[in-house]
C-alpha positions as CSV (number, residue, x, y, z in Angstrom):
1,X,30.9,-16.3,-3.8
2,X,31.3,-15.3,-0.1
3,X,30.8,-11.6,-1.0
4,X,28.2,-12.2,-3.2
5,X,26.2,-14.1,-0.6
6,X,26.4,-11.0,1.9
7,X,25.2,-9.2,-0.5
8,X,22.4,-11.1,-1.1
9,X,21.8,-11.4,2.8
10,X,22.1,-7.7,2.5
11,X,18.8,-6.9,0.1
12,X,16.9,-9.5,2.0
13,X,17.2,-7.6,5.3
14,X,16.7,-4.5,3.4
15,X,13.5,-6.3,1.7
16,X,11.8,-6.9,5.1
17,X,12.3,-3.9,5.7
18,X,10.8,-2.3,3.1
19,X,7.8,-5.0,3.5
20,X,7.8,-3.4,7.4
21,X,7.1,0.1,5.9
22,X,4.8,-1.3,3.6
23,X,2.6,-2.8,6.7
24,X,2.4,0.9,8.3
25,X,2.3,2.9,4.9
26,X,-0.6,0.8,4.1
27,X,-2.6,-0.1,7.3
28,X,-5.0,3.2,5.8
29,X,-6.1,0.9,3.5
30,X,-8.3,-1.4,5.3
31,X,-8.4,0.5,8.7
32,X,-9.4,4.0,8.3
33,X,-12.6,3.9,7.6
34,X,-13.9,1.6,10.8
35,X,-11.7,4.1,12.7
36,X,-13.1,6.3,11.1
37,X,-17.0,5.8,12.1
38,X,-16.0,4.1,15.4
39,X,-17.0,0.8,14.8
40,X,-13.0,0.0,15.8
41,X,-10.9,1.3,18.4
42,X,-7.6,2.2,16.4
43,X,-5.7,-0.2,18.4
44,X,-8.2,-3.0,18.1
45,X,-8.1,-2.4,14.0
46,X,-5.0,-2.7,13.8
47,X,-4.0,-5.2,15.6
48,X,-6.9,-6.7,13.5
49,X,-5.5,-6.1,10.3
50,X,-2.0,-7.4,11.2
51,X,-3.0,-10.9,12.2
52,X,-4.9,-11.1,8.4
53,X,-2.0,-9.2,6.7
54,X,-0.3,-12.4,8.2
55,X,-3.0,-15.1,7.0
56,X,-3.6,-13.5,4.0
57,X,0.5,-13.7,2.5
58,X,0.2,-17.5,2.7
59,X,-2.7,-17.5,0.9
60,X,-1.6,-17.0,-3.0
61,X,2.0,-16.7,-4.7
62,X,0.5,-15.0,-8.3
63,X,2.1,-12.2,-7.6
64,X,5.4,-12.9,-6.4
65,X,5.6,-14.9,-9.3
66,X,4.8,-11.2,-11.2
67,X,7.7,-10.0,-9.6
68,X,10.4,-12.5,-9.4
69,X,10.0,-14.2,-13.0
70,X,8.2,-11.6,-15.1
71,X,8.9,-7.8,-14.7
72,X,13.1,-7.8,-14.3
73,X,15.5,-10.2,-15.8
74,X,17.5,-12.0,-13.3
75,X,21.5,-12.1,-14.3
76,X,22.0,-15.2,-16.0
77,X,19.2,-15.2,-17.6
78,X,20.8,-14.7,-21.3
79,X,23.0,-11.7,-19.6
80,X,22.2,-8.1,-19.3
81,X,19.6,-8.9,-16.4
82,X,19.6,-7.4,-12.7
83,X,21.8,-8.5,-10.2
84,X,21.8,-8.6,-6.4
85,X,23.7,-5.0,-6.3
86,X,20.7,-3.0,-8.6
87,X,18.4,-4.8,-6.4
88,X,19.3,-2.8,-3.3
89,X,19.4,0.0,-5.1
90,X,16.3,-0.2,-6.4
91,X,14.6,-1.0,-2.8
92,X,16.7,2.2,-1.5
93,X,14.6,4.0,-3.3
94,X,11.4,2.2,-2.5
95,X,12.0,2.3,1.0
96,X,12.7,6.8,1.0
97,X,10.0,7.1,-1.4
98,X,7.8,4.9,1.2
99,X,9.3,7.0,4.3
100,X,8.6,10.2,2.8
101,X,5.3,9.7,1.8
102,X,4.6,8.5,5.3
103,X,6.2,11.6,6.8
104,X,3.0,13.7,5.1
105,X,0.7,11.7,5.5
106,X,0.1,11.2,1.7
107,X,-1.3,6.9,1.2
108,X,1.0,6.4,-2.2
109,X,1.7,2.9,-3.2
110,X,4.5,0.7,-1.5
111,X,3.7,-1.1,-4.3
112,X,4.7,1.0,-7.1
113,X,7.7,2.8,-5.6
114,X,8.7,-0.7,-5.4
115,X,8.7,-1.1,-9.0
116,X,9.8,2.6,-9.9
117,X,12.8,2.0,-7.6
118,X,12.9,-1.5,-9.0
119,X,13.0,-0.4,-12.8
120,X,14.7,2.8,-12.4
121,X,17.7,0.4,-11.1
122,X,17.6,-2.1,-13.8
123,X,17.5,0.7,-16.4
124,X,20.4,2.9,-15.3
125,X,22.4,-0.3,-14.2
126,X,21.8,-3.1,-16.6
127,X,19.6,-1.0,-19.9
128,X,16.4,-1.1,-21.3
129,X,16.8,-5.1,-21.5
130,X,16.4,-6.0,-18.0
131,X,12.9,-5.0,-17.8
132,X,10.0,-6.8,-19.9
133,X,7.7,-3.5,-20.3
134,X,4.9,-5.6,-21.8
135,X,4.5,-7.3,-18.1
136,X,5.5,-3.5,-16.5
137,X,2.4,-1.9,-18.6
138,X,0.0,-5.1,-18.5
139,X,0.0,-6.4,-15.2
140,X,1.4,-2.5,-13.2
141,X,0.3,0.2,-15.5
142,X,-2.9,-0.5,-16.6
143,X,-4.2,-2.3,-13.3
144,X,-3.0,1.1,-11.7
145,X,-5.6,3.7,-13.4
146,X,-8.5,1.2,-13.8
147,X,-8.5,0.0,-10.5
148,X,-9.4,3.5,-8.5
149,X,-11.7,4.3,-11.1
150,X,-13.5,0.9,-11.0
151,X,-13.4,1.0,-7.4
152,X,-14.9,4.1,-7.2
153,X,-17.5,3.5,-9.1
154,X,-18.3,0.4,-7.3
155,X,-18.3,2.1,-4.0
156,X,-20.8,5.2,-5.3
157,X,-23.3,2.7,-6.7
158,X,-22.6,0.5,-3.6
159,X,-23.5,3.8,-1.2
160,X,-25.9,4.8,-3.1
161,X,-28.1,1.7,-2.8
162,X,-27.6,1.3,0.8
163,X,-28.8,4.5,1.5
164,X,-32.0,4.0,-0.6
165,X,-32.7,0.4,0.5
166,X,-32.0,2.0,4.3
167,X,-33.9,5.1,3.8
168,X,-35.7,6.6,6.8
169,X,-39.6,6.0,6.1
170,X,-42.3,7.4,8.1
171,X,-40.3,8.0,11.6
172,X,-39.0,4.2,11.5
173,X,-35.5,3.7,12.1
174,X,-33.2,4.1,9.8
175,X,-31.8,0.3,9.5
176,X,-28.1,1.8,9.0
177,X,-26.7,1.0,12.6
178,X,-26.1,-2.6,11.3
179,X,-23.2,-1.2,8.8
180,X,-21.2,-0.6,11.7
181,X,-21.2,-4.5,12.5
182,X,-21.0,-4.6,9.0
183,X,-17.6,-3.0,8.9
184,X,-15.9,-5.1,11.2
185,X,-16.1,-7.5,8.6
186,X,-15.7,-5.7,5.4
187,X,-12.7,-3.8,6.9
188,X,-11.2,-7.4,8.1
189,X,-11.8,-8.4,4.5
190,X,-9.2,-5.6,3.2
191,X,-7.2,-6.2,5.5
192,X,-7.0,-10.0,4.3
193,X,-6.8,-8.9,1.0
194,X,-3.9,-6.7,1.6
195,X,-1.7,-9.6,2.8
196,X,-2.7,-11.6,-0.3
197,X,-1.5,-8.2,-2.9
198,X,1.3,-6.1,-0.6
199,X,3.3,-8.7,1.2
200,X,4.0,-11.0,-2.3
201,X,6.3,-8.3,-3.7
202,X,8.8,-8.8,-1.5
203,X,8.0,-12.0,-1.5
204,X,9.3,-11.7,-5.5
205,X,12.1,-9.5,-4.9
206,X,13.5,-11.7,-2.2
207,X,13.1,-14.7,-5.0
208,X,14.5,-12.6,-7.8
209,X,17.5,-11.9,-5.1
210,X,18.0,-15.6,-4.6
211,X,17.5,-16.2,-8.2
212,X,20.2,-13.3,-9.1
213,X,23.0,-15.0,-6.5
214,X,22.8,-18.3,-8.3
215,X,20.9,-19.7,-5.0
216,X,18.0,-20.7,-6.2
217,X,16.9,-22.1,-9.6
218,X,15.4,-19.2,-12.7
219,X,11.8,-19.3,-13.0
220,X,11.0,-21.1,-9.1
221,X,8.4,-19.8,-7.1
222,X,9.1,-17.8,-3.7
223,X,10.3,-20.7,-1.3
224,X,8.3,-21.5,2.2
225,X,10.5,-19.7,4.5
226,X,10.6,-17.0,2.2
227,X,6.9,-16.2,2.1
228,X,6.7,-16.8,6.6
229,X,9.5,-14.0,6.9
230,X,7.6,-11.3,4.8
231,X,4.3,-11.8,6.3
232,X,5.5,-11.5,9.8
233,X,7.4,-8.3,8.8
234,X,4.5,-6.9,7.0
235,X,2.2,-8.1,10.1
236,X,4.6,-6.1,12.2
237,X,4.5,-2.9,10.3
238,X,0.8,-3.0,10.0
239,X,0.4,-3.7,13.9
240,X,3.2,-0.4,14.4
241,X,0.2,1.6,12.9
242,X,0.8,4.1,10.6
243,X,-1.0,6.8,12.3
244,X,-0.6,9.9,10.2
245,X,-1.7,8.2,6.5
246,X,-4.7,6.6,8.5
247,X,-5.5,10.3,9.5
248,X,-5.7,11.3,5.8
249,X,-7.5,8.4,4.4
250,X,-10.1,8.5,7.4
251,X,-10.8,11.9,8.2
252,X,-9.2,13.5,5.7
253,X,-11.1,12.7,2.6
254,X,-14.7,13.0,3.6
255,X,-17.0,12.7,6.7
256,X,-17.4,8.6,6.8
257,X,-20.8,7.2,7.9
258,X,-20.7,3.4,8.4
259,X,-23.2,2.6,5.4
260,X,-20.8,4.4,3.4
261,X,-17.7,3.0,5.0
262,X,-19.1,-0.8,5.0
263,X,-19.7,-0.1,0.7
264,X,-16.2,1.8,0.7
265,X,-14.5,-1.4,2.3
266,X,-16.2,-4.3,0.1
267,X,-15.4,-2.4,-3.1
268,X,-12.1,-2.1,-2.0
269,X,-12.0,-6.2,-0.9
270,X,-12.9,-7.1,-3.9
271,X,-11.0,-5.3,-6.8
272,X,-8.1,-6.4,-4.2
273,X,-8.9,-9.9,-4.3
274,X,-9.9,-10.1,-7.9
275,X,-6.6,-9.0,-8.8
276,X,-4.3,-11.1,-6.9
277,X,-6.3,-14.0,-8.5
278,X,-4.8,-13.2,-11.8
279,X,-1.4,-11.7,-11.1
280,X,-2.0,-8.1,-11.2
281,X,0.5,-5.8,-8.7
282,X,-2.1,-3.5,-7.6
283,X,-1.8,-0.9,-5.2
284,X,-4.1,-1.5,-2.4
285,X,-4.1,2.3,-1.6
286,X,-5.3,3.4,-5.0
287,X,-8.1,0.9,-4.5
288,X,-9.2,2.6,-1.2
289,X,-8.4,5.9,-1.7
290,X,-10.7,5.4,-5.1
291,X,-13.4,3.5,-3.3
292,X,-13.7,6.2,-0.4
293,X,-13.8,9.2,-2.9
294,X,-17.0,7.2,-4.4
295,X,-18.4,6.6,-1.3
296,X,-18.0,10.1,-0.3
297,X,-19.4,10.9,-4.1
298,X,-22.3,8.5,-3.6
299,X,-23.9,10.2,0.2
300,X,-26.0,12.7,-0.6
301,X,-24.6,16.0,2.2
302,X,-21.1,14.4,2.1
303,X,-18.4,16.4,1.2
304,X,-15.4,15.1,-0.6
305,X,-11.9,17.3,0.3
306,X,-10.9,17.7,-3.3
307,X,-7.7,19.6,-1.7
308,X,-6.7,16.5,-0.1
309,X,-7.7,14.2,-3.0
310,X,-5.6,16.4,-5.4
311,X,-2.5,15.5,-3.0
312,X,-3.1,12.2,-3.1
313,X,-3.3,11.6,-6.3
314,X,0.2,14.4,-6.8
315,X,1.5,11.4,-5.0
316,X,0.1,8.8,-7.2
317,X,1.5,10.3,-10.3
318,X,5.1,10.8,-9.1
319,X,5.3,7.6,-7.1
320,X,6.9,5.5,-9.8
321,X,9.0,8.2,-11.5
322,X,10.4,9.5,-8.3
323,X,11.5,6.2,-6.6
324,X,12.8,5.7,-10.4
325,X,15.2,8.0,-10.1
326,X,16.3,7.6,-6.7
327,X,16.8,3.8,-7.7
328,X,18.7,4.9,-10.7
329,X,20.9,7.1,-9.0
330,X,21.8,4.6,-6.1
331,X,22.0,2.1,-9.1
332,X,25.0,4.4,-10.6
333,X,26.9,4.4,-6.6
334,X,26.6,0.4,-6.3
335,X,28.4,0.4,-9.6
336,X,31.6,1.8,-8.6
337,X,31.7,-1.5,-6.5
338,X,31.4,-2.5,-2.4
339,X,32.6,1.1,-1.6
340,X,29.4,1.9,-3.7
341,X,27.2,-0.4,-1.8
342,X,28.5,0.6,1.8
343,X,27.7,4.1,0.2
344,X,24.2,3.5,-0.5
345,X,23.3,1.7,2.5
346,X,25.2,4.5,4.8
347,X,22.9,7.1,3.1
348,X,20.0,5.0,3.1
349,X,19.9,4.2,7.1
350,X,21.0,7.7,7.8
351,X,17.7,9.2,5.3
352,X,15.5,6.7,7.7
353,X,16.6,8.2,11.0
354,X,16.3,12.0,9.9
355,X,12.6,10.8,9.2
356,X,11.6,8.9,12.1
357,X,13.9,12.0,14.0
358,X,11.8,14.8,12.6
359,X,8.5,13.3,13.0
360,X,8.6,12.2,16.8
361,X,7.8,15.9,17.8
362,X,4.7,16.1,15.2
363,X,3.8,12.1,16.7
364,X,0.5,10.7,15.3
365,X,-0.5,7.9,17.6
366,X,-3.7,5.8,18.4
367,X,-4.9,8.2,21.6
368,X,-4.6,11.3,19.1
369,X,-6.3,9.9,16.0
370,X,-9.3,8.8,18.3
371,X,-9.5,12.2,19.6
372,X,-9.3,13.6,15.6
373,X,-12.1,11.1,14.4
374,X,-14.3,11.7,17.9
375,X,-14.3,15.6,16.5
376,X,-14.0,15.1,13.1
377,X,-18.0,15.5,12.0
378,X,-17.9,19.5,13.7
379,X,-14.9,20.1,11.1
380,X,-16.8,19.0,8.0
381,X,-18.6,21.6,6.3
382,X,-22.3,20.6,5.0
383,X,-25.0,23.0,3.0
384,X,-27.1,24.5,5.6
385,X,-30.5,22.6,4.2
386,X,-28.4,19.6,4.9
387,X,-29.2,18.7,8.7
388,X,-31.3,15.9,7.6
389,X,-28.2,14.8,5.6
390,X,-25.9,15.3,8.5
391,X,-28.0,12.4,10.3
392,X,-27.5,10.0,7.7
């Protein structure tokens, strides 16, 4: 019992920490565009966004109850379920999936190399069984191709009306400086959104942990102390920044006006929000990386990077599959036993150094990104009829 305790102790350390990479993979989401237009300092925004990560996790359990009673079988649960061993495994690979991702700047999902790693684990440690793929494909799968596209489309027809209802008319101004204000809000709105989505799946795995270890009863919600811990640690990665990801998502994409930014944002709030309601594990950053390529879609003169949306969505497709198999194969090492484990945890910690080692001479931080965003509308190439575009 003693051993299987520590273990359990183990996965939820190793849980916040994955929830703390979530918080700085995924600051982009809400973030980047405000930064993007100015109407936030990047330290303001997210300092912002960490305080509402914070209120936002206490605000529904839907999806931790996704996570912990729906997607994996809990051992003991009629037997062939996942135990506290598989579980580390599979957040190993949710947490190198998460750091290399970071390291290039690419916003996947935290969310679903979570579940790759998760249900590559469960698959190569306990079979086909220990995952219910009607929930994986319902409530993961689906939500994950609709929601960029829906968001999107939201966002052009969003952009597109605020440009027309704002359109300059006989030398009068404009009416857009107003979005700026706007996005203060719109981008705080993501950012509370965020906390209600991102932080409950660890939330879940932390239950489905406790659950596994015989600690807490099969089919219980996440407990209070339980849901406090993983909205401080994702508060505390969001509030560490996430520098280079907010780089790509706000300067990287397209040329963000605040009109188009404000619509970007409240698309992106909303699908969010909407989801949590019912349960669905979205990934935030699909939702705003799909809702600022339909912004950028939906101003006329802005020009969408299709290079750097082609990466992003390279990172989309092999999110799942790739911390799959990194789960699986750190699923196959904790099987041999605790030799196994110390194995898997050794390679794990020394994967995260390398990372953090190799990016501090490339270092994205706050004073940098400012300067990037402050130059970034000389870099964007426009069609030469378009200076009247270029003032919009």
């Amino acid at each position: 019992m003693t051993a299987t305790i520590t273990l359990v102790v183990v996965v939820i350390v190793l849980a916040l920490v994955f929830d703390f990479t979530n918080g700085f993979h995924d600051t982009a989401n809400a973030m980047a565009t405000p930064i993007a237009t100015g109407a936030m300092k990047p330290k303001v925004a997210v300092g912002t966004a960490a305080v509402l990560n914070l209120v936002g996790a206490f605000l529904s359990t839907e999806v931790a109850r996704t996570v912990s009673g729906g997607l994996l079988t809990a051992e003991g649960e009629g037997g062939g379920g996942i135990g506290p061993a598989l579980i580390l495994a599979g957040l190993m690979g949710a947490i190198l999936w998460n750091l290399t991702t970071w390291y290039f700047g690419l916003p996947s999902s935290s969310s679903h190399a979570l579940f790759g790693g998760l249900v590559g684990a469960a698959v190569a440690g306990a079979g086909l069984g220990a995952v219910d793929w009607s929930v994986l494909v319902g409530k993961v799968i689906i939500p994950a191709v609709l929601a960029p596209l829906t968001a999107g489309l939201v966002a052009f027809t969003a952009t597109r009306l605020a440009y027309a209802i704002t359109r300059r008319r006989d030398g009068r101004p404009d009416g857009r400086r107003g979005f700026r204000v706007g996005q203060v809000f719109s981008s705080s709105l993501v950012a509370l959104a965020h906390g209600t989505n991102d932080a409950q799946k660890t939330m879940g795995v932390i239950t489905l942990v406790l659950i596994a270890g015989g600690l807490q009863p099969a089919g219980s919600g996440p407990a209070l102390w339980v849901i406090a811990a993983c909205a401080l640690a994702i508060a505390a990665g969001t509030y560490s920044g996430g520098w280079r990801i907010i780089r790509t998502m706000g300067t990287g994409l397209t040329a963000v006006k605040p009109a188009q930014g404000f619509s970007a944002e409240v698309s992106t709030a909303a699908t969010v929000l909407a989801s949590s309601h019912v349960g669905f594990a979205l990934s935030t950053t699909h939702v705003a990386s799909g809702s600022v390529i339909g912004s950028g879609l939906g101003r006329r003169g802005a020009v969408v990077r299709w290079g750097t949306a082609r990466r992003i969505v390279a990172g989309w497709l092999l999110t799942m599959p790739a911390a799959a198999v990194v789960g699986a194969l750190a699923a196959l090492l904790v099987g041999l036993g605790t030799v196994g484990v110390v194995v898997v945890v050794a390679l794990g910690v020394a994967f995260m150094l390398a990372v953090f080692l190799r990016a501090r001479p490339e270092r994205v931080d706050a004073s940098s990104l400012e300067a990037e965003v402050n130059a970034a509308g000389t870099a964007v190439s426009r069609p030469r009829r378009g200076r009247k575009a270029a003032r919009r």
